[in-house]
Rosetta silent file (secondary structure, phi, psi, omega in degrees, C-alpha in Angstrom):
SEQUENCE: XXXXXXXXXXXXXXXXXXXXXXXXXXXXXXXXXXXXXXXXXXXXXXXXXXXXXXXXXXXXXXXXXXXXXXXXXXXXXXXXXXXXXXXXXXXXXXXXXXXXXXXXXXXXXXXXXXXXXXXXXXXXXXXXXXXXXXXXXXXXXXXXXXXXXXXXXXXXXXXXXXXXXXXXXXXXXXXXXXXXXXXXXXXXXXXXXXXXXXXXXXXXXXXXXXXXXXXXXXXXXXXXXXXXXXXXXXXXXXXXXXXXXXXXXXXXXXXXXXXXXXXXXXXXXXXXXXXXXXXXXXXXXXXXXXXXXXX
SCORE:     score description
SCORE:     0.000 S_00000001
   1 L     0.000  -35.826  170.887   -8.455   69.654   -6.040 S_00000001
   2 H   -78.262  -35.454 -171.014   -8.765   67.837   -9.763 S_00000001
   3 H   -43.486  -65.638  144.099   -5.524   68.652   -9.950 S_00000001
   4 H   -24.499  -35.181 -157.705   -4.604   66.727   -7.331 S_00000001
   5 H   -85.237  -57.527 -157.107   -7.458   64.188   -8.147 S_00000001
   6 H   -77.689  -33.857 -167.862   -5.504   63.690  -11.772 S_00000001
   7 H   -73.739  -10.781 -179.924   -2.141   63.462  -10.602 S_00000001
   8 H   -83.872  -39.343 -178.391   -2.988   60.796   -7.925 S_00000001
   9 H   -72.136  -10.111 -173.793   -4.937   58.613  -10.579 S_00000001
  10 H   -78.560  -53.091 -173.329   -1.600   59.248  -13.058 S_00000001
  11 H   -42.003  -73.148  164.752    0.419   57.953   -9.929 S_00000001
  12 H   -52.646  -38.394  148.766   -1.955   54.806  -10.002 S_00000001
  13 H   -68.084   -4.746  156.315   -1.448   54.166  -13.526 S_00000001
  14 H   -54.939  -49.891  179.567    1.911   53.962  -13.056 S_00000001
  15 H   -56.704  -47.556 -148.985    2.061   51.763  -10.135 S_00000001
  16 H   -82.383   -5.234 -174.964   -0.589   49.607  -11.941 S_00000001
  17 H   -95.482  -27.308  142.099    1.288   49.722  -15.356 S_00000001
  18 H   -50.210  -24.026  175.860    4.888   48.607  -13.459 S_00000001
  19 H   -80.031  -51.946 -177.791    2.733   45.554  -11.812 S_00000001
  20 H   -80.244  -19.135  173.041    1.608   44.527  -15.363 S_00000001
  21 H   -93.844    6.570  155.685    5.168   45.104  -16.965 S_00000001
  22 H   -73.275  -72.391  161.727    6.481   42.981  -14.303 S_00000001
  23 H     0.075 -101.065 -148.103    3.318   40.175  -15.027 S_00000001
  24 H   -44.482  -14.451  179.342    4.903   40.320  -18.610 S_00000001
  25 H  -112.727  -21.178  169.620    8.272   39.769  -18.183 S_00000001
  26 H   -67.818  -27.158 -173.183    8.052   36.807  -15.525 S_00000001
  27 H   -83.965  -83.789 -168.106    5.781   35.004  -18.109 S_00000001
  28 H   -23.875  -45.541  176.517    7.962   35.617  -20.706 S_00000001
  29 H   -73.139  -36.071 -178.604   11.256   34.303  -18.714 S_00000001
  30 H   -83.124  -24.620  169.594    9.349   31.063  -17.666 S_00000001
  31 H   -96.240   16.224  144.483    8.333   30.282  -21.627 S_00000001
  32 H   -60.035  -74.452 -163.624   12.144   31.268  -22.392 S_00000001
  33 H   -55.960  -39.555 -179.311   12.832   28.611  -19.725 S_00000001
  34 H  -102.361   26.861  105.156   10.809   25.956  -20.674 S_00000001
  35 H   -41.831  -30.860 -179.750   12.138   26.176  -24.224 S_00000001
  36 H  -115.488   13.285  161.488   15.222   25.832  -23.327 S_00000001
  37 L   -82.921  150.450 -178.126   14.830   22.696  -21.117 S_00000001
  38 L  -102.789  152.698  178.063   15.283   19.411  -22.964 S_00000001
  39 L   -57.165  149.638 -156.318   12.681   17.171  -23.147 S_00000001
  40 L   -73.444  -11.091 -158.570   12.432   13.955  -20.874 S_00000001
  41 L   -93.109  -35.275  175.865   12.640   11.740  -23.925 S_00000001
  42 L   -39.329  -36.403 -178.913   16.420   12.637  -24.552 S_00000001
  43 L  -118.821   60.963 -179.670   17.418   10.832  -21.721 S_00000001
  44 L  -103.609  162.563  163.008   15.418    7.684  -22.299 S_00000001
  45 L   -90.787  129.400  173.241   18.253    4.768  -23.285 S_00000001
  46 L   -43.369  170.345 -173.933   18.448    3.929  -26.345 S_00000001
  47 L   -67.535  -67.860 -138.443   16.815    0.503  -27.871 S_00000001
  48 L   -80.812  -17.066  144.773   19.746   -0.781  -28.730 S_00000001
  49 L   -92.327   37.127  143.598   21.361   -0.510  -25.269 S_00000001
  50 L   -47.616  142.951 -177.043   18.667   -2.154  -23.141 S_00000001
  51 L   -91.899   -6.050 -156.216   19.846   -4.410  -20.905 S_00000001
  52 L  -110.553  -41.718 -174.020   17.067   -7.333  -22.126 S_00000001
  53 L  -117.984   43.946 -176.500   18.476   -6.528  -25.868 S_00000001
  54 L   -93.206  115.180 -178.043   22.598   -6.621  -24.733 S_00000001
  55 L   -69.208  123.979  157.282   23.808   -9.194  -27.363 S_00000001
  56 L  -111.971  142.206  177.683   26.076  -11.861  -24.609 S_00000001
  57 L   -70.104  141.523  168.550   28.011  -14.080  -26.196 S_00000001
  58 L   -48.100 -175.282  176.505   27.009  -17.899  -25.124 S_00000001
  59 L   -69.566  -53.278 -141.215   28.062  -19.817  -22.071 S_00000001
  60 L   -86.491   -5.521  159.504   30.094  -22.233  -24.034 S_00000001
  61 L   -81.089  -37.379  171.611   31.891  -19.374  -26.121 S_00000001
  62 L   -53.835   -5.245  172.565   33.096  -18.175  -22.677 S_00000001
  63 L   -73.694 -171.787  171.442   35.071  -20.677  -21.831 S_00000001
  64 L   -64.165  139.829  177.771   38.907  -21.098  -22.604 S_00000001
  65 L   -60.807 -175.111  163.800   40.278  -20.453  -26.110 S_00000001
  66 H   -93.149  -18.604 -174.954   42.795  -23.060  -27.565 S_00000001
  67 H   -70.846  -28.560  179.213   45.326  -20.059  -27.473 S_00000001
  68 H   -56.941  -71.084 -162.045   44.244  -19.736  -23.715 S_00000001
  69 H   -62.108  -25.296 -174.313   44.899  -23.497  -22.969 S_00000001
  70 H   -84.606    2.269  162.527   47.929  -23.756  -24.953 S_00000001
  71 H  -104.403   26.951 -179.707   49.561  -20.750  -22.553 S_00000001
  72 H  -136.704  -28.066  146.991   48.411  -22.295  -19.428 S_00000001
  73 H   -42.502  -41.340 -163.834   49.800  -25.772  -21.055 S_00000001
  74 H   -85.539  -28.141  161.177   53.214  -23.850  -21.922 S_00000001
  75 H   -39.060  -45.335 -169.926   53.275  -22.641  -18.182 S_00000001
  76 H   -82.684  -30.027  175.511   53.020  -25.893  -16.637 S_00000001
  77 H   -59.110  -35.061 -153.343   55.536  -27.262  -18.864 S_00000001
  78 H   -73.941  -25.161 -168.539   58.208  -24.511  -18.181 S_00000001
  79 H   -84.580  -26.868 -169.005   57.167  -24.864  -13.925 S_00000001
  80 H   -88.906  -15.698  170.269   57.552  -28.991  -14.490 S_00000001
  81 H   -74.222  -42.789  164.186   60.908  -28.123  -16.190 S_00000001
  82 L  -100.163   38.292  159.295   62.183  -26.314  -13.739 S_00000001
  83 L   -75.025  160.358  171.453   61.537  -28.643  -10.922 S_00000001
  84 L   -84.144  135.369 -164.438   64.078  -30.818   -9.994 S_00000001
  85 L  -101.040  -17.591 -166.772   64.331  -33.837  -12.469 S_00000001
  86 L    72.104   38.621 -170.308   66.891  -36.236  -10.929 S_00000001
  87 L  -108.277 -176.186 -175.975   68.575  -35.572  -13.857 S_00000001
  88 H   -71.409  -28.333  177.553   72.933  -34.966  -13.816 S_00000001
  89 H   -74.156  -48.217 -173.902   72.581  -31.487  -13.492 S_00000001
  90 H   -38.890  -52.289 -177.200   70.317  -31.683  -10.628 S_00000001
  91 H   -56.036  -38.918 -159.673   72.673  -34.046   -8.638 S_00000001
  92 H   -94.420    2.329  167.864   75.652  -31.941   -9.228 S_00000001
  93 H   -79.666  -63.663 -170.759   73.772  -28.267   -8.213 S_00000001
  94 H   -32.935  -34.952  170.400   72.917  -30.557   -5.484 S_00000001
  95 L   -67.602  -23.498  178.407   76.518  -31.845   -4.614 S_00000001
  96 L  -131.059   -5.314  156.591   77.337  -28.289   -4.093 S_00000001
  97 L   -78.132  -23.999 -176.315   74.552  -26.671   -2.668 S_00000001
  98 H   -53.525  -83.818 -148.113   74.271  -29.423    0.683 S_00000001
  99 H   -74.154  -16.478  156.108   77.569  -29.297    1.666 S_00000001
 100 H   -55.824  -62.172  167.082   77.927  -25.488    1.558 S_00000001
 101 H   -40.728  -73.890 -166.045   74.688  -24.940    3.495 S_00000001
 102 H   -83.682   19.699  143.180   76.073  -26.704    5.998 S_00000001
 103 H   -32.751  -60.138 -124.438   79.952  -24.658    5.994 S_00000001
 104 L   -90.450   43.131  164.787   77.934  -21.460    6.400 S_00000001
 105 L  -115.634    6.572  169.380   76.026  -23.360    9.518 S_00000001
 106 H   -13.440  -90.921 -138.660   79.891  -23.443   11.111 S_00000001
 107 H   -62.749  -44.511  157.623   79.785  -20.558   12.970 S_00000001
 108 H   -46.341  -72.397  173.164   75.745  -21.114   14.548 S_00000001
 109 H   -34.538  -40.717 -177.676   76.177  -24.336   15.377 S_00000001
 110 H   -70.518  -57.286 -173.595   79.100  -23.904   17.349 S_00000001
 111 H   -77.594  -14.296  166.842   77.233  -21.037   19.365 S_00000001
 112 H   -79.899  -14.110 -154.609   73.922  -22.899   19.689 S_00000001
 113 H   -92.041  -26.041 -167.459   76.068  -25.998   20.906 S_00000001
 114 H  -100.447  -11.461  139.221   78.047  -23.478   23.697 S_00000001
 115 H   -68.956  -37.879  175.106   74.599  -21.991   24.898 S_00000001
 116 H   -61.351  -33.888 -176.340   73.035  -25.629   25.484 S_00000001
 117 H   -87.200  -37.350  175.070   76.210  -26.149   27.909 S_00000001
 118 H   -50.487  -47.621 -157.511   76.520  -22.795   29.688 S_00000001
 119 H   -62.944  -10.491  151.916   72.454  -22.641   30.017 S_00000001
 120 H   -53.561  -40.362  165.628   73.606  -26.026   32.362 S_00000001
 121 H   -34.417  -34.950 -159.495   75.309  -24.189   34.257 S_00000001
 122 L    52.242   44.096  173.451   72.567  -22.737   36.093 S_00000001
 123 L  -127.252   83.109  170.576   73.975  -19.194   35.943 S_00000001
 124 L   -43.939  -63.881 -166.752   71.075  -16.801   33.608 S_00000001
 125 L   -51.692  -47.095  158.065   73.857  -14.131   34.063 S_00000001
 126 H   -24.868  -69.971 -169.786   76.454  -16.064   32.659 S_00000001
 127 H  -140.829   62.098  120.809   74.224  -16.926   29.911 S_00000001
 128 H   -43.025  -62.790  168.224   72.542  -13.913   29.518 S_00000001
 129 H   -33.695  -70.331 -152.392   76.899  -12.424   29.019 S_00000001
 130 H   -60.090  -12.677 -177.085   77.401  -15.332   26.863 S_00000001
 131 H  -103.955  -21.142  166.878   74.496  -14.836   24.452 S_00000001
 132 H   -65.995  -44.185  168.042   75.156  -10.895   24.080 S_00000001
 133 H   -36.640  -76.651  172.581   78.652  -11.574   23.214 S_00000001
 134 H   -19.675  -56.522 -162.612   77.682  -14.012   20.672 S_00000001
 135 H   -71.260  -18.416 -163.999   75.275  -11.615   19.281 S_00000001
 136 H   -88.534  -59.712 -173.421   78.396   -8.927   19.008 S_00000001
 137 H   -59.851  -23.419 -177.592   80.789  -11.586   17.709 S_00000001
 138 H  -106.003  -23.081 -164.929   78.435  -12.643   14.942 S_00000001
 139 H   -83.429  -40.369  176.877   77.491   -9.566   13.996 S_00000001
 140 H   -55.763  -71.758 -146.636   81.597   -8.693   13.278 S_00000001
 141 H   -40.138  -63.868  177.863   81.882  -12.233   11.835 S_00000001
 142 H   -50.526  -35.776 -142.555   79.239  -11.072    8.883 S_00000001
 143 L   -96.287    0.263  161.285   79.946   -7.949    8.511 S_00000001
 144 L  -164.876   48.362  163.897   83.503   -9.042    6.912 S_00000001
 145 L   -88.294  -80.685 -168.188   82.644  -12.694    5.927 S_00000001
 146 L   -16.659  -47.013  173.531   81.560  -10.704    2.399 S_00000001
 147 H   -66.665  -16.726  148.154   85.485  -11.498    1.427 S_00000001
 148 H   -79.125  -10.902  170.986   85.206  -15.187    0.665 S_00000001
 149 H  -101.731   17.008  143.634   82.223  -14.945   -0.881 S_00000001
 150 H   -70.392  -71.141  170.096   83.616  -12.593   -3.515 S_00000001
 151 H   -40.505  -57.030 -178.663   86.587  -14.703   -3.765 S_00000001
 152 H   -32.886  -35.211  165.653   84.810  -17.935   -4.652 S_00000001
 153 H  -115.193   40.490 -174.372   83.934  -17.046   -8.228 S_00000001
 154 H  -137.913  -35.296  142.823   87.034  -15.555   -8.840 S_00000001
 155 H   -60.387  -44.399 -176.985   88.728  -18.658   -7.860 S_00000001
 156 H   -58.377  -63.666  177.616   85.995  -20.763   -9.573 S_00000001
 157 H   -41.453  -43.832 -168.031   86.892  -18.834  -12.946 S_00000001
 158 H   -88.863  -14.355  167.858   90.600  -19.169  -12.835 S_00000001
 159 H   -67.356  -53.148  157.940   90.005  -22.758  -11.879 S_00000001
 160 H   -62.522  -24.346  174.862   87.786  -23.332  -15.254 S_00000001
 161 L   -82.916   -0.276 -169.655   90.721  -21.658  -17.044 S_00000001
 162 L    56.536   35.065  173.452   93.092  -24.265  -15.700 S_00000001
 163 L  -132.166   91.485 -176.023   95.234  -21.341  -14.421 S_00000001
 164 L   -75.184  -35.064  157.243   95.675  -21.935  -10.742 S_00000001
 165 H    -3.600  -75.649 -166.983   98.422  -19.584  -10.470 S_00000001
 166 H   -58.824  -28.656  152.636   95.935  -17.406  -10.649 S_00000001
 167 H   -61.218  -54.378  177.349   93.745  -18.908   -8.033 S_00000001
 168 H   -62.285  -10.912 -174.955   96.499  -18.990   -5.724 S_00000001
 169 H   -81.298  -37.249 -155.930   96.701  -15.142   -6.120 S_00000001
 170 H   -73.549  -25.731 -173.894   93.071  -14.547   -5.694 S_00000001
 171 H   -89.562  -27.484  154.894   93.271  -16.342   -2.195 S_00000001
 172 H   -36.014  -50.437  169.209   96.236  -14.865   -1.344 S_00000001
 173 H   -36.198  -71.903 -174.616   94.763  -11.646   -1.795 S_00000001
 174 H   -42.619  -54.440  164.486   91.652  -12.589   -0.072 S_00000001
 175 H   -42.248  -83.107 -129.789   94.233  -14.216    3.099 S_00000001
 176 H   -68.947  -46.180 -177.388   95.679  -11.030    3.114 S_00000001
 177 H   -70.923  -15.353 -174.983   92.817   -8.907    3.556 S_00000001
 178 H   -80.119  -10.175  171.792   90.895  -10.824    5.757 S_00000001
 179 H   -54.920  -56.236 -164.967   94.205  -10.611    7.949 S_00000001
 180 H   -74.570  -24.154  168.546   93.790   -6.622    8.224 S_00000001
 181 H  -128.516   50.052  171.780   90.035   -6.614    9.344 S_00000001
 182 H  -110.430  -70.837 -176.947   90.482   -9.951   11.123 S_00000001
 183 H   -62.157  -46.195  169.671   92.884   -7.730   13.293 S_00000001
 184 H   -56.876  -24.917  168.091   90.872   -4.518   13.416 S_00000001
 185 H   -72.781  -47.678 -160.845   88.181   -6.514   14.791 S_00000001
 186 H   -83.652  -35.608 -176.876   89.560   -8.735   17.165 S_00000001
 187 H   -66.343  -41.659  171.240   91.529   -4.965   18.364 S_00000001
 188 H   -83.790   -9.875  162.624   87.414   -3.529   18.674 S_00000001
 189 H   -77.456  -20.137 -179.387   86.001   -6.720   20.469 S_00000001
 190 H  -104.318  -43.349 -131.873   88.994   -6.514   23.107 S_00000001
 191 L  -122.664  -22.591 -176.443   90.178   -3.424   23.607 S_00000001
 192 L  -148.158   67.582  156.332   86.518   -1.889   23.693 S_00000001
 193 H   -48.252  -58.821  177.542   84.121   -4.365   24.882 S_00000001
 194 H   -51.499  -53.310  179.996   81.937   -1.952   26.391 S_00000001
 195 H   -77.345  -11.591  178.019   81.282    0.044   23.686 S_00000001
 196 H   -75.769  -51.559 -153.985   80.572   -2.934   20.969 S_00000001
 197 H   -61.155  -23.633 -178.522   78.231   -4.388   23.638 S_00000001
 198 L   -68.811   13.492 -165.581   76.336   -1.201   24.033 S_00000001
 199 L   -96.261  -20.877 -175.034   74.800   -2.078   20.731 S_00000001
 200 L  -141.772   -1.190  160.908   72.513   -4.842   22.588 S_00000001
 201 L  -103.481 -179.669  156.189   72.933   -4.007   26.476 S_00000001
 202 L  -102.087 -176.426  157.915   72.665   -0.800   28.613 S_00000001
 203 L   -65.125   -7.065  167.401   75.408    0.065   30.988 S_00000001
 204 L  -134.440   35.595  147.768   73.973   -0.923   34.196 S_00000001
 205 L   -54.682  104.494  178.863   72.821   -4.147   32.678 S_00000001
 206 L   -67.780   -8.640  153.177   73.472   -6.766   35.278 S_00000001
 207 L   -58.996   11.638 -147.871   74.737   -9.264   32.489 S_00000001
 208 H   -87.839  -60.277  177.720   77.082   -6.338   31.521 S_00000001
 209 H   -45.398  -84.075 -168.908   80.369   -8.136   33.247 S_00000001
 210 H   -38.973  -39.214 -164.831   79.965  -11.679   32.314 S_00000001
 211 H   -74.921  -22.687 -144.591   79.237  -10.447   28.281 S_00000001
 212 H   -89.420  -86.243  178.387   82.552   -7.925   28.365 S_00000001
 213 H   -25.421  -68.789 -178.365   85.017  -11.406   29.886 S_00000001
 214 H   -48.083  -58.370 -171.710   83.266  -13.328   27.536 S_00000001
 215 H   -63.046  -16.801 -164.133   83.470  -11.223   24.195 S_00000001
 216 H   -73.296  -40.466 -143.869   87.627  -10.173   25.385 S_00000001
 217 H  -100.754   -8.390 -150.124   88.263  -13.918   25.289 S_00000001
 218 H  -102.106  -23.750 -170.987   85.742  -14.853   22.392 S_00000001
 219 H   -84.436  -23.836  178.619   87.374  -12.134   20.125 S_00000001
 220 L   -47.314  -22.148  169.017   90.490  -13.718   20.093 S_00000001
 221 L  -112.181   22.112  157.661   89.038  -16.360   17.375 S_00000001
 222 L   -78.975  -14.881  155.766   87.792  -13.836   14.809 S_00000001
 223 L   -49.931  -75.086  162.393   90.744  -14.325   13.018 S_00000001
 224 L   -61.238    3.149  154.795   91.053  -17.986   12.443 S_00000001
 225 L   -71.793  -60.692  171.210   87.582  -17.804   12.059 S_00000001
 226 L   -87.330   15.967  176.538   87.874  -15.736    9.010 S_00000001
 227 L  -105.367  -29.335  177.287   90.997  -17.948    7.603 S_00000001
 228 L  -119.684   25.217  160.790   88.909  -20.914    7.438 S_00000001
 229 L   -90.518  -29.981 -175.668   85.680  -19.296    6.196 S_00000001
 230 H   -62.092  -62.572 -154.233   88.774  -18.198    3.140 S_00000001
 231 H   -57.194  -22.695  170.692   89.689  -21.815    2.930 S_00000001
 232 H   -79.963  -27.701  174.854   85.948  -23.321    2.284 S_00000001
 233 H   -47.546  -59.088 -147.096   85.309  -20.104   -0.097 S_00000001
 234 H   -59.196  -45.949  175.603   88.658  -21.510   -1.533 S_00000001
 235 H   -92.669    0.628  115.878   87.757  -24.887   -2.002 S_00000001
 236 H    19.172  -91.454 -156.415   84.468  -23.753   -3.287 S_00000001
 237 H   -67.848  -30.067  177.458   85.956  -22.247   -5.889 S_00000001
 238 L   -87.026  -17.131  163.261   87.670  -25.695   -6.752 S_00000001
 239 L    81.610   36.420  179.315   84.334  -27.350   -7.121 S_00000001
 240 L  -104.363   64.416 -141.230   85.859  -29.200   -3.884 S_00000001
 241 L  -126.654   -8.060  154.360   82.695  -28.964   -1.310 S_00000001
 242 H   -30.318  -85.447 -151.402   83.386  -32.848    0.131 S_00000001
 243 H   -76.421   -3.509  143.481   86.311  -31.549    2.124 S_00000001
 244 H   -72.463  -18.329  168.535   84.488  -28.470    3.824 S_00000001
 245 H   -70.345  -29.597 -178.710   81.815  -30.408    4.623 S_00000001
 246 H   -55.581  -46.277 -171.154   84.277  -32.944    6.110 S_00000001
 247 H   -81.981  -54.264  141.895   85.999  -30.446    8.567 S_00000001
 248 H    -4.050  -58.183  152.733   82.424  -29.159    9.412 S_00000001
 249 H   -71.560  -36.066 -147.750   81.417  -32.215   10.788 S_00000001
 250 H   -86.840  -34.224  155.753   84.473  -32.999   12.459 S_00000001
 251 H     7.245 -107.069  137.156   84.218  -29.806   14.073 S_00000001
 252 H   -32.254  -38.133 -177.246   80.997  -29.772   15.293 S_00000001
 253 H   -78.716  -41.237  173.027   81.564  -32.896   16.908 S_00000001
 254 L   -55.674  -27.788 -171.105   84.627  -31.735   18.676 S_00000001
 255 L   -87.762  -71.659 -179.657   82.696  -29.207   19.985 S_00000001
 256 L   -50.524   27.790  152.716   79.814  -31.126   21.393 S_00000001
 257 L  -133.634    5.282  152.887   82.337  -33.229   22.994 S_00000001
 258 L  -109.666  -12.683  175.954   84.791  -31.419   24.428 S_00000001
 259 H   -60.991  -71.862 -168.201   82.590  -28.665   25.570 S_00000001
 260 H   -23.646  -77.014  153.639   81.057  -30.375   28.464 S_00000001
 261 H   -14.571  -47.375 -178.761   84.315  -31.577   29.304 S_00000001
 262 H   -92.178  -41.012 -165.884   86.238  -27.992   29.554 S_00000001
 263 H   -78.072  -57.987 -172.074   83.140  -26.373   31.027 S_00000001
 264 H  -103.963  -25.607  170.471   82.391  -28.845   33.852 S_00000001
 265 H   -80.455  -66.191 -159.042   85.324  -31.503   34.557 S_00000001
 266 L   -84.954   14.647  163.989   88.120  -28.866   34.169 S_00000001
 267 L    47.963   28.892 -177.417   85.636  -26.094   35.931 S_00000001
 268 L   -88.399   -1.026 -178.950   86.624  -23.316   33.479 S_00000001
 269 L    30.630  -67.851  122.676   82.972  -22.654   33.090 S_00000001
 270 L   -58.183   -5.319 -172.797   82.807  -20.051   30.394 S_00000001
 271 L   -85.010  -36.285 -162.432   86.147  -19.827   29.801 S_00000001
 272 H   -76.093  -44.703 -167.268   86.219  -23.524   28.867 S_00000001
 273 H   -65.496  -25.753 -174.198   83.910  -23.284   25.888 S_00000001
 274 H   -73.240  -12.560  170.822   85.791  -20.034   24.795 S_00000001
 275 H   -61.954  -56.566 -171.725   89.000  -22.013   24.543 S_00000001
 276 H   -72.910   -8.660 -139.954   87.494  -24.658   22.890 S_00000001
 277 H  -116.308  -47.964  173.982   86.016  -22.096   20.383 S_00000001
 278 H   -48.504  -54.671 -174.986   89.799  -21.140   19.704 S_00000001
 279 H   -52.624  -48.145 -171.642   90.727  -24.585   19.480 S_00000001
 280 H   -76.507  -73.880 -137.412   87.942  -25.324   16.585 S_00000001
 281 H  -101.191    0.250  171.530   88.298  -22.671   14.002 S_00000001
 282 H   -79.012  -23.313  176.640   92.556  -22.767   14.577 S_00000001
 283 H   -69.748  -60.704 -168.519   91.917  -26.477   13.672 S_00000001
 284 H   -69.477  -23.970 -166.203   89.610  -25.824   10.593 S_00000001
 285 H   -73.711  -71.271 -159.638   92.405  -23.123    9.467 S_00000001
 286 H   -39.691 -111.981 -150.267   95.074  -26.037    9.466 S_00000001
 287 H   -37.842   -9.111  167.098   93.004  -28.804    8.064 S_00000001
 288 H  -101.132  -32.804  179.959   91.832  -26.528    5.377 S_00000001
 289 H   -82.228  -22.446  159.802   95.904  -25.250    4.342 S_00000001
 290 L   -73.618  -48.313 -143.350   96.597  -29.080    4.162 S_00000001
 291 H   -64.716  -38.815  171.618   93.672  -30.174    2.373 S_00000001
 292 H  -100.541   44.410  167.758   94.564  -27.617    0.043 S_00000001
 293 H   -52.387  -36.554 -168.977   98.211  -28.430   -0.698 S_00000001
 294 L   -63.127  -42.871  170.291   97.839  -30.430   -3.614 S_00000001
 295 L  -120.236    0.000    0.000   96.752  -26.709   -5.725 S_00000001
């Protein structure tokens, strides 16, 4: 029974001597740890960064520099130079930007002026047809219009070299190509209405009819259309922009006066303005191969 007695009390110093070498090593790991924390004062701010002792410069150093004002002085000069001065150069950019702008308003004008007479009619389908066409027909018109305005400063060059020959070649050239997609077009506005038109109608669009007659008869003047879009390119190029402006008006005018006329006296009703549409840019082709006879 002391046997038993000592071995139970060994058993308890054991327990009780694992309990105290436990104690001893948790205190030890917490005055490890709070050795190795840093102190509260490290992350104080320094003096010298205080926001109360931040050296700022004065108000009146903050303003503008003289280097500042003299680059917001060299700005204004260079924006008042290139303003327009009413000086000789101005006039003569001027002389040749007006009457261009209104060349390239040819082709609009004429189709805003032949929708104000149809939309008289009092037919939407009509000119509903008549404005999808348009929309077809202009779209060709651009899309190979890009050849006179290439040409222009190709003439303009050989024209400053005093070698017109050479002018006369470039619009020949120019002639000749706008001949070959002058034809393929006016062959894909005619021959396949239906499928250019499907680009801005559906197929059982009841405007479908009216647009297809209109664009067959409307394609017939993408040619001479693109022959006298050459010849104002041409004369352009000649630093001639008078006599496209001239033809331009003269045009225009024909058209708001004879439209009416074709549409409603002579009862051709869409037919008449597409005539007259013929009439106009086969007109501007002439009146542009006289004007430019002289070179």
């Amino acid at each position: 029974m002391s046997r038993d007695l000592n071995d139970g009390m060994l058993d308890g110093m054991g327990t009780m001597g694992s309990i105290a070498r436990c104690f001893l090593t948790l205190l030890m790991f917490s005055s490890t740890s709070s050795l190795c924390l840093p102190s509260p004062c490290l992350y104080r701010r320094p003096a010298c960064l205080h926001a109360s002792r931040i050296h700022r410069p004065p108000a009146s150093r903050l303003s503008s520099t003289p280097a500042d004002e003299t680059t917001v002085e060299s700005l204004r000069t260079r924006i008042h130079r290139a303003l327009p001065q009413g000086g000789a150069m101005d006039k003569r950019i001027g002389n040749v930007l007006i009457p261009c702008a209104v060349s390239f308003l040819v082709v609009p004008l004429t189709n805003a002026v032949d929708t104000a007479w149809i939309g008289r009619m009092g037919d939407p389908l009509a000119l509903a047809g008549q404005g999808a066409a348009n929309s077809v027909f202009s779209t060709a018109f651009f899309m190979v219009s890009f050849l006179p305005t290439v040409m222009a400063p190709l003439v303009a060059s050989a024209v400053g070299k005093g070698d017109l020959d050479a002018a006369r070649d470039r619009i020949a050239e120019t002639m000749f190509l706008s001949t070959i997609f002058g034809v393929l077009g006016m062959i894909a506005l005619a021959f396949f209405p239906r499928v250019c038109l499907g680009l801005v109608l559906t197929s059982h669009s009841p405007a479908l009819p009216h647009a297809e007659s209109y664009l067959w008869v409307r394609s017939l003047s993408l040619l001479p259309a693109l022959w006298a879009s050459v010849g104002f390119a041409a004369f352009r190029g000649a630093q001639d922009t008078k006599t496209p402006l001239r033809i331009s008006i003269g045009s225009n005018l024909f058209n708001a006066i004879v439209d009416p006329i074709l549409i409603f006296t002579c009862s051709l009703g869409t037919y008449g303005s597409l005539h007259e549409n013929e009439i106009i840019f086969q007109g501007q082709m002439t009146m542009c191969v006289r004007g430019g006879g002289s070179w």
